[in-house]
Backbone as numpy.savetxt, mean C-alpha at the origin, in Angstrom:
# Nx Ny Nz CAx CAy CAz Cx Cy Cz
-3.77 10.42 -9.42 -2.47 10.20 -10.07 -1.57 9.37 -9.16
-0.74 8.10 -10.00 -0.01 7.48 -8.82 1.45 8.20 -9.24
1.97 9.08 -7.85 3.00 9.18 -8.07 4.56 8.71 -8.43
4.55 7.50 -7.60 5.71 6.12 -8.25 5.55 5.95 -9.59
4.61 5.70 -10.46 4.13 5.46 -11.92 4.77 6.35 -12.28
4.35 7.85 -12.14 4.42 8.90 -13.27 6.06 9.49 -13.20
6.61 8.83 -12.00 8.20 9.45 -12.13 8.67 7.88 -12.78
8.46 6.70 -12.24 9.02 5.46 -13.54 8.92 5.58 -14.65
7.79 6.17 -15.28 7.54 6.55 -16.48 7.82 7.48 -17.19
8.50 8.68 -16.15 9.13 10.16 -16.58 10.55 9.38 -16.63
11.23 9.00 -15.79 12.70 8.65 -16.36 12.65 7.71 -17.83
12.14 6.72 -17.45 11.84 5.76 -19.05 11.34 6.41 -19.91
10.85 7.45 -20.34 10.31 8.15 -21.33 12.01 9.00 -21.52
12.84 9.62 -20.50 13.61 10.23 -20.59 14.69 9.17 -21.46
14.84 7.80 -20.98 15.53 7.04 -21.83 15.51 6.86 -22.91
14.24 6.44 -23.84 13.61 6.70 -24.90 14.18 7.49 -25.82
14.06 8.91 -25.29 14.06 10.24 -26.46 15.52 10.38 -26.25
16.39 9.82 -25.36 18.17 9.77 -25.52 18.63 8.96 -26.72
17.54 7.89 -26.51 18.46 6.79 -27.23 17.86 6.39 -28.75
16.72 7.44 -28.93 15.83 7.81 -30.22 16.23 8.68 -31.09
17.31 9.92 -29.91 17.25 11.17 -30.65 18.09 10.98 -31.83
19.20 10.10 -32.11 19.66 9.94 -33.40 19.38 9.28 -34.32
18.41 8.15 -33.71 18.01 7.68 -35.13 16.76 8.32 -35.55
15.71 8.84 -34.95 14.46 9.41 -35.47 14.71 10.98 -35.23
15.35 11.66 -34.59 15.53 13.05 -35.12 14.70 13.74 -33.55
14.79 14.48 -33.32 14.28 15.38 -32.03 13.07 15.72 -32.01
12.05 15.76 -33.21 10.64 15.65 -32.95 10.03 14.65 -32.44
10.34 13.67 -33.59 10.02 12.23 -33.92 10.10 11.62 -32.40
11.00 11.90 -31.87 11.81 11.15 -30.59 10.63 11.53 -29.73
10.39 13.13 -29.58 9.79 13.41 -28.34 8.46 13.05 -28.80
7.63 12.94 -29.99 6.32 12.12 -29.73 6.31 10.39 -29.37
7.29 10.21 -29.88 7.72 8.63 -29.23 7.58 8.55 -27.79
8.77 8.86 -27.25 8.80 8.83 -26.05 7.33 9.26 -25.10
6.89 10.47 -25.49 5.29 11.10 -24.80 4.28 10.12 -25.38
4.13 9.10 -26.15 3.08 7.90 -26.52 3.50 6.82 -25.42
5.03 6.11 -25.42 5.15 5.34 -24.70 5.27 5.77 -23.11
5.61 7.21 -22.47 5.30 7.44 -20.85 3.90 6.69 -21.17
3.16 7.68 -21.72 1.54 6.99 -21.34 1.23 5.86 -21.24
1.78 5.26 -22.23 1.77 3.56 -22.14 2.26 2.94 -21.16
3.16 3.56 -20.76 3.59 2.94 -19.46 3.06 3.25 -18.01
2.85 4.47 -18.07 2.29 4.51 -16.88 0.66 4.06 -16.45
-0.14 4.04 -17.93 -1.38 3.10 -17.79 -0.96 1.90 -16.78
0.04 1.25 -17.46 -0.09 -0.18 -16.98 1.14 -0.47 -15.63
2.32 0.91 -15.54 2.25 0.85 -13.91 1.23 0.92 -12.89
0.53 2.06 -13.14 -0.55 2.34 -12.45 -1.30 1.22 -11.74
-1.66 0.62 -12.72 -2.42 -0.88 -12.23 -2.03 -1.14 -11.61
-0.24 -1.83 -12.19 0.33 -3.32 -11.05 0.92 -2.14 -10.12
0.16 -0.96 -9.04 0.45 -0.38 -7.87 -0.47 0.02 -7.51
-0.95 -1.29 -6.24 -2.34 -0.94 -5.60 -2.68 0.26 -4.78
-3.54 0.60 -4.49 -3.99 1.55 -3.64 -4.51 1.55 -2.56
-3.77 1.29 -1.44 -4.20 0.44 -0.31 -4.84 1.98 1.13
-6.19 2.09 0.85 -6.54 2.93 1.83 -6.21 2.14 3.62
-5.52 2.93 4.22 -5.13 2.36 5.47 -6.46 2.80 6.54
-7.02 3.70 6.36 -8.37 4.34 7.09 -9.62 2.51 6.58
-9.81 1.95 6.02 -10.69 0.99 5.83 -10.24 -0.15 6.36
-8.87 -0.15 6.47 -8.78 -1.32 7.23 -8.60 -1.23 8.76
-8.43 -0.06 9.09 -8.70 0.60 10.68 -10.21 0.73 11.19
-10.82 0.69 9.72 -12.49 0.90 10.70 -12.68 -0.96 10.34
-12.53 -1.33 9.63 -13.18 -2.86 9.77 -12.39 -3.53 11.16
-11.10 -3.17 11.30 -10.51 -3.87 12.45 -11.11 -3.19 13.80
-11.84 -1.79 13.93 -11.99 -1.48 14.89 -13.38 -1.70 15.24
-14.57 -2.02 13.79 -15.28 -2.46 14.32 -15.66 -3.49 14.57
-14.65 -4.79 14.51 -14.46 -6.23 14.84 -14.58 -5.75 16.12
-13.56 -4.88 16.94 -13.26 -4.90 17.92 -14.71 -4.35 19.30
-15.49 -3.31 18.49 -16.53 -2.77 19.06 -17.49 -4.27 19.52
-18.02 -5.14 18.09 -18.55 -5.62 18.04 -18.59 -6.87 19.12
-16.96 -6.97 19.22 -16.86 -8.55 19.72 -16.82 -8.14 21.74
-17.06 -6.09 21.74 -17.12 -5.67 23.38 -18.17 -6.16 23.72
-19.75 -5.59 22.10 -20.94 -5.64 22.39 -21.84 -6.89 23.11
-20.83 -7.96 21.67 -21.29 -9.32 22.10 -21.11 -9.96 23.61
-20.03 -9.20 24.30 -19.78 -9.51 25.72 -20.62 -9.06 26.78
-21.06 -7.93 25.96 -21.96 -7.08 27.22 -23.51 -7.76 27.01
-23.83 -7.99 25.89 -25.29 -8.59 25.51 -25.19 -10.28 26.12
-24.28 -10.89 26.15 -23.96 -12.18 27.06 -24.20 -12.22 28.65
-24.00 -10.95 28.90 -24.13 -10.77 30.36 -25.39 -10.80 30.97
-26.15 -10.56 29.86 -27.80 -10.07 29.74 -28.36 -8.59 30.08
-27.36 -7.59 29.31 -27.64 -6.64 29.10 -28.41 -5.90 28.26
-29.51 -5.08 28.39 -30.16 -4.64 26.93 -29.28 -4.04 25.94
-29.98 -4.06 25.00 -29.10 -3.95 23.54 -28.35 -2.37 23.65
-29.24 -1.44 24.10 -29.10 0.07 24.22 -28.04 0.20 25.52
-28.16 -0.68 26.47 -27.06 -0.46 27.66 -25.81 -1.12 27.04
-26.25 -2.73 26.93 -24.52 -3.41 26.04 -23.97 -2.56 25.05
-24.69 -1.65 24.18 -24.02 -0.74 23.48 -23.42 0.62 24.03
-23.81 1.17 24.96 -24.00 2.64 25.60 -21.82 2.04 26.25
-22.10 0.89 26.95 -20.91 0.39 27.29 -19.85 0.51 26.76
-20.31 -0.45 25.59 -19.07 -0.87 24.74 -18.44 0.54 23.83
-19.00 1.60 23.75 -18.94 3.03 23.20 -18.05 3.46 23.84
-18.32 3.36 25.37 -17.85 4.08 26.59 -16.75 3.57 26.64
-16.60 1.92 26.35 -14.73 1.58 26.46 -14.12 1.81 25.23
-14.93 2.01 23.78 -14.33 1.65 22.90 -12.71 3.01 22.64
-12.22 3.01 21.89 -11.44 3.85 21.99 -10.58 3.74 20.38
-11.06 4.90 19.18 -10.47 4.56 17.99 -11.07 6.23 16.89
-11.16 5.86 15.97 -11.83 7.18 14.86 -13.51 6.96 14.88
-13.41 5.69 15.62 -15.10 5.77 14.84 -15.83 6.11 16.49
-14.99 6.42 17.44 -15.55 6.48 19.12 -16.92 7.82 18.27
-16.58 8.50 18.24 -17.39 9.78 18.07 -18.60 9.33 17.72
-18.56 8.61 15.85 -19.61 8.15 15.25 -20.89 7.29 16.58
-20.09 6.16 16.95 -20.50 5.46 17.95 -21.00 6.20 19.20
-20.21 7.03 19.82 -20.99 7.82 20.83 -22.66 8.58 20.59
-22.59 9.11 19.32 -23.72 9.64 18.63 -24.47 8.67 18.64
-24.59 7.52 18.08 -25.29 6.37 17.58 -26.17 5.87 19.15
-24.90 5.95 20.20 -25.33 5.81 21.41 -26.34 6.52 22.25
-26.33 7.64 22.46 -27.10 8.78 22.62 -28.75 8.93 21.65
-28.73 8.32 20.13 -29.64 8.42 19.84 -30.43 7.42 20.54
-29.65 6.22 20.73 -30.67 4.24 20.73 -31.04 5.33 22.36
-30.55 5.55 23.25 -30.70 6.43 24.92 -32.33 6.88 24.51
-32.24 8.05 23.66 -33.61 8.16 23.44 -34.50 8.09 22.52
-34.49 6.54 22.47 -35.82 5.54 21.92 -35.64 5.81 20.54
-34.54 5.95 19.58 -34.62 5.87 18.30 -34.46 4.41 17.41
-34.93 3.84 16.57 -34.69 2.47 16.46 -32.95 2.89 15.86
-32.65 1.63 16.15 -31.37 1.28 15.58 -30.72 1.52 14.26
-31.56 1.25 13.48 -31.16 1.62 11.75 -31.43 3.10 12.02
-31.85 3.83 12.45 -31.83 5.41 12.29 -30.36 5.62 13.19
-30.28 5.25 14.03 -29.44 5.33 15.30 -28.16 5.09 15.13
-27.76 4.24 13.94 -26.75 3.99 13.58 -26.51 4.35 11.79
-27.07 4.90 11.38 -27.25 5.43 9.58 -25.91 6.55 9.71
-25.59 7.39 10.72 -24.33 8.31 11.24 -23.25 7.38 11.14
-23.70 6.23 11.65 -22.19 5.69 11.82 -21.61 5.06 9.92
-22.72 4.61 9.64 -22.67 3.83 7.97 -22.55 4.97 7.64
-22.75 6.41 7.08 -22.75 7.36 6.28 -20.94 7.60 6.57
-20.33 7.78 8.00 -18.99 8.00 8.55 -17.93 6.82 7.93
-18.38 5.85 7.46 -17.66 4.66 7.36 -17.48 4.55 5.67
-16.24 4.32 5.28 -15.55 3.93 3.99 -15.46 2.87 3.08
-15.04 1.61 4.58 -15.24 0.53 4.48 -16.03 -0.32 4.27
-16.24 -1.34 2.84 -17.29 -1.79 2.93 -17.54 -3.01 3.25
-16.64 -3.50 3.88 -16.59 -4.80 5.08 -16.73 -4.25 6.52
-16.54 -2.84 6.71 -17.02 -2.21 7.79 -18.50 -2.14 7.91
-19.51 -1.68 6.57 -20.59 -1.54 6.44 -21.33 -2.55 6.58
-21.22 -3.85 5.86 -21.45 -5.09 5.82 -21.46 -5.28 7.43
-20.69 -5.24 8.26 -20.54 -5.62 10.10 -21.53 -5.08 10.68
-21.54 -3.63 10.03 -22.47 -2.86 11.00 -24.11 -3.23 10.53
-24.78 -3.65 8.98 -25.99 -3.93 8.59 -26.11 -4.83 9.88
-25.43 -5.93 10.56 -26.04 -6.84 11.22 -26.43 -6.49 12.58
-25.91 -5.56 13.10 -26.13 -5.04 14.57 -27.53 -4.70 14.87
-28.45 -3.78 13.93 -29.49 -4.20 14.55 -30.79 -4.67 14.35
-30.59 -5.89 13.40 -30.96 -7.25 13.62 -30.72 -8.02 14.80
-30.15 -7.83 15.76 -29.93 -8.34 16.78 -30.70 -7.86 17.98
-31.84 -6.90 17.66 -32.42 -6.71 18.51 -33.91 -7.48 18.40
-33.83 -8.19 16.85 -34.62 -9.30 16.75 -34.96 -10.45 18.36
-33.54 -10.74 19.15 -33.35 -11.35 19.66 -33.79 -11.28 21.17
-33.63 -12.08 21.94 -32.83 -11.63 23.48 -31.87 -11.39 23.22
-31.22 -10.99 24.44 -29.96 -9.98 24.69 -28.99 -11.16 24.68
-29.28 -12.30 25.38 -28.51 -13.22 25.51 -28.06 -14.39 24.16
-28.92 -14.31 24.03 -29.21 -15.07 22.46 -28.20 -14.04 21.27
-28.53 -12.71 21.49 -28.23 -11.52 20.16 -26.28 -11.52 20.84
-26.11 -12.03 21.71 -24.44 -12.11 22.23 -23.45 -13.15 21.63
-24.68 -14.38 21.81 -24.24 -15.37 21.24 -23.92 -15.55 20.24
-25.05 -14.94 18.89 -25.03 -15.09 17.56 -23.69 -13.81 17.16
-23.33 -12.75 17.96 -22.49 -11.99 17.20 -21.02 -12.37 17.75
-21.04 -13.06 18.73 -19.67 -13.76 19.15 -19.59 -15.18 18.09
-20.23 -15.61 17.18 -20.11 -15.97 16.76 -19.62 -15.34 15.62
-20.07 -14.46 15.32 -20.36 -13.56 13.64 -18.37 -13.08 14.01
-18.19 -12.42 15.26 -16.47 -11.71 15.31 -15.95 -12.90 15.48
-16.35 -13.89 16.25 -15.17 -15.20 16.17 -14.43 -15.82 14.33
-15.73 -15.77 13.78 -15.52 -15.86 12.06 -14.27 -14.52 11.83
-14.43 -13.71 12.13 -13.93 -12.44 11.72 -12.57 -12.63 12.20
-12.21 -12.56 13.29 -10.84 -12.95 14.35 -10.18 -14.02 13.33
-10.84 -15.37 12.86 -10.06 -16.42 12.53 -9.19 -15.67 11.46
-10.23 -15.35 10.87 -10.33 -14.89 9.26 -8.86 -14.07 9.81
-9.08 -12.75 10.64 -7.94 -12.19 10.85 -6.39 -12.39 11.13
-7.01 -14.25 11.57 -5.54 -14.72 12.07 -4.79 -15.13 11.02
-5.47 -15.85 9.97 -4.93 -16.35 8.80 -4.27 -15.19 8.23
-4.50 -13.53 8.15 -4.06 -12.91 7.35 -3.10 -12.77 8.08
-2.89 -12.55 9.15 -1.36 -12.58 10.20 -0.70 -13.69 9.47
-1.21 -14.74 9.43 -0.60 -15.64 9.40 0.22 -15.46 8.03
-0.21 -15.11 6.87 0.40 -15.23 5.35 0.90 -13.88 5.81
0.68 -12.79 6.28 1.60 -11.57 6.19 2.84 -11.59 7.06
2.98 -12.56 8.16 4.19 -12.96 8.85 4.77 -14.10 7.91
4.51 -14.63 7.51 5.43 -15.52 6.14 5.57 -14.36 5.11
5.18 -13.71 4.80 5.93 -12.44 3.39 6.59 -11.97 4.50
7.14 -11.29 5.34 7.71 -10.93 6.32 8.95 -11.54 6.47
9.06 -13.18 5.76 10.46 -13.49 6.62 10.79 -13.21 5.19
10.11 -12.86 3.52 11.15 -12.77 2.63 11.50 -11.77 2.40
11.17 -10.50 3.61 11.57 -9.01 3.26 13.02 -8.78 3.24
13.97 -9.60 4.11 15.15 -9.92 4.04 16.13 -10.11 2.55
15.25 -11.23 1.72 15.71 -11.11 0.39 15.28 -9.46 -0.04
14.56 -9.26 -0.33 14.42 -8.07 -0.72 15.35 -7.02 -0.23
15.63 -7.03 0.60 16.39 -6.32 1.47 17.47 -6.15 0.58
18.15 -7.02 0.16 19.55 -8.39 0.31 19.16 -7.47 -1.62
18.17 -7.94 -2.57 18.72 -7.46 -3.78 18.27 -5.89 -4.05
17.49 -5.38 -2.89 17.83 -3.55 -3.20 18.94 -3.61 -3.23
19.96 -4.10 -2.88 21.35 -3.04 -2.86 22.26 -3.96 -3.87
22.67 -5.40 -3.90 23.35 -6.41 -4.98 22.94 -5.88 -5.98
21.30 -5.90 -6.39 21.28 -5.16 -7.77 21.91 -3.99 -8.49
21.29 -2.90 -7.81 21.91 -1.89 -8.04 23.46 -1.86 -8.15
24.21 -2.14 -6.85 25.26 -2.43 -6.92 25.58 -2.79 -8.18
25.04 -4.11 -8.99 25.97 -4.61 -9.87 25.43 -3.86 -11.20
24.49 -2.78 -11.16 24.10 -1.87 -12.52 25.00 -0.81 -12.44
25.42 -0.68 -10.95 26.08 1.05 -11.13 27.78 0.44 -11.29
27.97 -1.21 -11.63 29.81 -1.52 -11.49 29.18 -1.19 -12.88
28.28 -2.14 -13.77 28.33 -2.03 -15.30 28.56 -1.02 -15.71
27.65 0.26 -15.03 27.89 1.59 -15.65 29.19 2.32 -15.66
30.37 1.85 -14.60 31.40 2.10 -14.19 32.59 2.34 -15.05
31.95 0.31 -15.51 32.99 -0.36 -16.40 33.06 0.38 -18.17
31.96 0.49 -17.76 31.45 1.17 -19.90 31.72 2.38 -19.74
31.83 3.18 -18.56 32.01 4.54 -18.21 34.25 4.60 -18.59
34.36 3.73 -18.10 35.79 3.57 -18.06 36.57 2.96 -19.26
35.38 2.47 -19.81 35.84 1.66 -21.50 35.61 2.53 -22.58
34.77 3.26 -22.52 34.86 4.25 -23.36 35.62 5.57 -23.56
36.09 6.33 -22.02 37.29 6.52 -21.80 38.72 6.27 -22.36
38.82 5.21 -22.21 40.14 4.80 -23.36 39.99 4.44 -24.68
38.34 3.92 -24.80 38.45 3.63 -26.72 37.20 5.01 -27.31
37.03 6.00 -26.71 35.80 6.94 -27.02 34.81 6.14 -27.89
34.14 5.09 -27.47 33.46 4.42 -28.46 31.86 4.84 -28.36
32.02 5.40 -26.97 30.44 6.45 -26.72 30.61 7.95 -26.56
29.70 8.11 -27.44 29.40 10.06 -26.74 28.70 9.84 -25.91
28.53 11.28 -24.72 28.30 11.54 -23.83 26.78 11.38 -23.80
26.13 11.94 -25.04 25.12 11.92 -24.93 24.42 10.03 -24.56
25.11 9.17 -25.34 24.98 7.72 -25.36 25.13 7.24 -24.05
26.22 7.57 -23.09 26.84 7.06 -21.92 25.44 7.58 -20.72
24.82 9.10 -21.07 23.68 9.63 -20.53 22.39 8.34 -20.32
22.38 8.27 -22.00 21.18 8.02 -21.78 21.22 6.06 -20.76
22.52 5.58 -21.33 22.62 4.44 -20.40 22.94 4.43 -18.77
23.21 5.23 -18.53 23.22 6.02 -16.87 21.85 6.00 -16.74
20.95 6.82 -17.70 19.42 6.65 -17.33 18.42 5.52 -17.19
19.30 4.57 -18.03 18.31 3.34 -18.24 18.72 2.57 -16.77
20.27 2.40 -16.72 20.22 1.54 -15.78 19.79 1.92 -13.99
19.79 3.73 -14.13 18.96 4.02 -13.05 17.58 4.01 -12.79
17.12 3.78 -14.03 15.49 3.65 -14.10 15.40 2.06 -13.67
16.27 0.99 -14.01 16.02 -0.24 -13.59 16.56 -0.50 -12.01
17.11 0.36 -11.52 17.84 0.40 -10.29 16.12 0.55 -9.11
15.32 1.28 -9.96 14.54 2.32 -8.99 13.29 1.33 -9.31
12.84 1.00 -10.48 11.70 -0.06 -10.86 11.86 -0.98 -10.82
12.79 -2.31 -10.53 12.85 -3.31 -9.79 12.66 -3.34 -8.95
13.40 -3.57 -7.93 12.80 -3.36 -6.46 11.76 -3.15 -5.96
10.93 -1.80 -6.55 9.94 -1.37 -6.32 8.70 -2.44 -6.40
8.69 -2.86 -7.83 7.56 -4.05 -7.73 7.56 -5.25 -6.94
9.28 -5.56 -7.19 9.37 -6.76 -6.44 8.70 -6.38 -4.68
9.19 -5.67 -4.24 9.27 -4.77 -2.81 7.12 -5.40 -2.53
6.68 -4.36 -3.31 5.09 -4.85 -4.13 4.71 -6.14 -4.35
5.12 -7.05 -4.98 4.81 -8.07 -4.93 4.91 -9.18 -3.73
6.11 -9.24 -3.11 6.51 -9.86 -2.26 5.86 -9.30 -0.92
5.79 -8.08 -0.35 5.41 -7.72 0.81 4.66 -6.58 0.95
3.93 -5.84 -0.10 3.19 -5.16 -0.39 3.05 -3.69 0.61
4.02 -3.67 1.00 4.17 -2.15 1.69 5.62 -1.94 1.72
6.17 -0.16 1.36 7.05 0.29 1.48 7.91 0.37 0.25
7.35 0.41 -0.63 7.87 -0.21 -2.02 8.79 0.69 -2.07
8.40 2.28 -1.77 9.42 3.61 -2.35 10.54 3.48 -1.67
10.29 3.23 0.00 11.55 3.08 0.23 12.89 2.74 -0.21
12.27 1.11 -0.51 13.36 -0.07 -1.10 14.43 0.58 -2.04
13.10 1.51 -2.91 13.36 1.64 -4.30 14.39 3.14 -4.11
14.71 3.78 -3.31 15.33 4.79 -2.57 16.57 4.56 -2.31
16.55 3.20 -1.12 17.54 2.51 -1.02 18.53 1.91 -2.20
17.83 1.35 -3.30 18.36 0.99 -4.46 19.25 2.19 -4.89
18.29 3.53 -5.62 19.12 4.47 -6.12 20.09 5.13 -5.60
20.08 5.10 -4.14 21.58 5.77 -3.44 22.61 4.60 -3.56
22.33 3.37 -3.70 23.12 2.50 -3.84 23.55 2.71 -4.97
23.38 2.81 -6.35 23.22 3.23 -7.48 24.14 4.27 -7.63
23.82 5.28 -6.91 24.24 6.82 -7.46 25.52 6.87 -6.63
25.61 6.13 -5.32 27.09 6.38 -4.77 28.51 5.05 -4.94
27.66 4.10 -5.36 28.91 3.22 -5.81 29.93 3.50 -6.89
29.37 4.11 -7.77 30.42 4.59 -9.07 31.24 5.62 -8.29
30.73 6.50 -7.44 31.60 7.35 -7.05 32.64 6.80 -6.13
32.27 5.87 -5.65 33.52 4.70 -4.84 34.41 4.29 -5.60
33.65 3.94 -6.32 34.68 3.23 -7.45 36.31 4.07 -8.00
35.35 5.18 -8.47 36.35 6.14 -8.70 37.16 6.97 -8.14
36.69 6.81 -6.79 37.65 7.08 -5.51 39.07 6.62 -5.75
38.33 5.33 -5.57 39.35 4.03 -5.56 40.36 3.48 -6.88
40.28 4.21 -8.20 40.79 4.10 -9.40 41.82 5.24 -8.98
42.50 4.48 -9.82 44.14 5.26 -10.35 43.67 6.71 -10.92
């Protein structure tokens, strides 16, 4: 269940059956509204990825194992010592897996058995993909099997730099984002202020009406941002969207501080 979805979709469903309940009647309303949550939250769901942070910690950490190994097998170390090494410095979630793996190749197990602990431990399947090649490399010399995988992490590193590279450019537009969590809201919670204060002198809304537009424009206060937040820089979305609604929920009360 994505939780952001199912509360965007619990307030907007709540909008719905406010602004339904008089023209279709209080049944009518609440099967309306309980057809369209679902509908909506199908297709939030989607546009809010699911970004496991554990898969991209083992592919980055076993770039990092890999590109020790390739140093130690350069030196002209055997495959079972350049590895026993690079275990011994490595330092992350997968040290354990790797220590095991180490200890087996120690006594004389081939490699695909020796390392099947570490692929069974692993999530990632660009992690898995790294590790199929390791021991194929005992195809080689030691010196030769250094070369070819300093080649294989140098690919990997570039690859890595480019994603630095586009995630430090979304980075300088977190600022805008920044900049319309709060303008937005801001200018939903003056609207709500103003209609809050216009109806006041001409009663042209019931309460129940003024409700359900308090709801809508806090549901857009909290689901803007959020995607944008998502689209633009793809982490931290709830925050933003946090930031928005206190912006939201405490400007009217300024406002009215500040009124006669």
């Amino acid at each position: 269940m994505d939780p952001a979805a199912a509360l965007f979709s619990l307030m907007s469903a709540l909008c719905y059956l406010t602004a339904l309940r008089n023209t279709l009647g209080l049944p009518a309303s609440v099967i309306a509204a309980l057809a369209l949550l679902l509908l909506q939250y199908s297709t939030l769901s989607r546009l809010h990825p699911k970004v496991d942070k554990r898969r991209v910690i083992e592919a980055r950490e076993l770039e990092d194992f890999l590109h020790n190994l390739s140093v130690k097998l350069s030196h002209g170390l055997s495959f079972e010592s350049s590895f026993q090494e690079a275990t011994r410095e490595h330092e992350g979630i997968l040290k354990m897996a790797l220590a095991k793996a180490s200890k087996e190749l120690s006594a004389g197990r081939p490699p695909e058995e020796a390392l099947r602990h570490v692929y069974l431990k692993l999530t990632s399947s660009e992690a898995k993909r790294l590790l199929y090649l390791v021991p194929r490399l005992v195809e080689y010399n030691a010196r030769r099997a250094g070369k070819v995988l300093s080649r294989v992490v140098n690919l990997l590193e570039r690859n890595r730099a480019l994603k630095e590279k586009l995630r430090s450019s979304v980075k300088r537009e977190e600022l805008k984002v920044r900049i319309m969590s709060t303008l937005y809201p801001a200018t939903l919670a003056a609207l709500y202020y103003l209609a809050r204060q216009a109806s006041a002198l001409t009663e042209s809304l019931e309460p129940l009406e003024l409700l359900s537009l308090n709801l809508s424009l806090a549901s857009l206060s909290v689901i803007a941002p959020f995607y944008a937040t998502l689209a633009v820089m793809g982490e931290k979305p709830l925050q933003y969207s946090l930031v928005s609604l206190t912006v939201y929920v405490i400007l009217p009360t300024l406002l009215g501080g500040l009124g006669p």
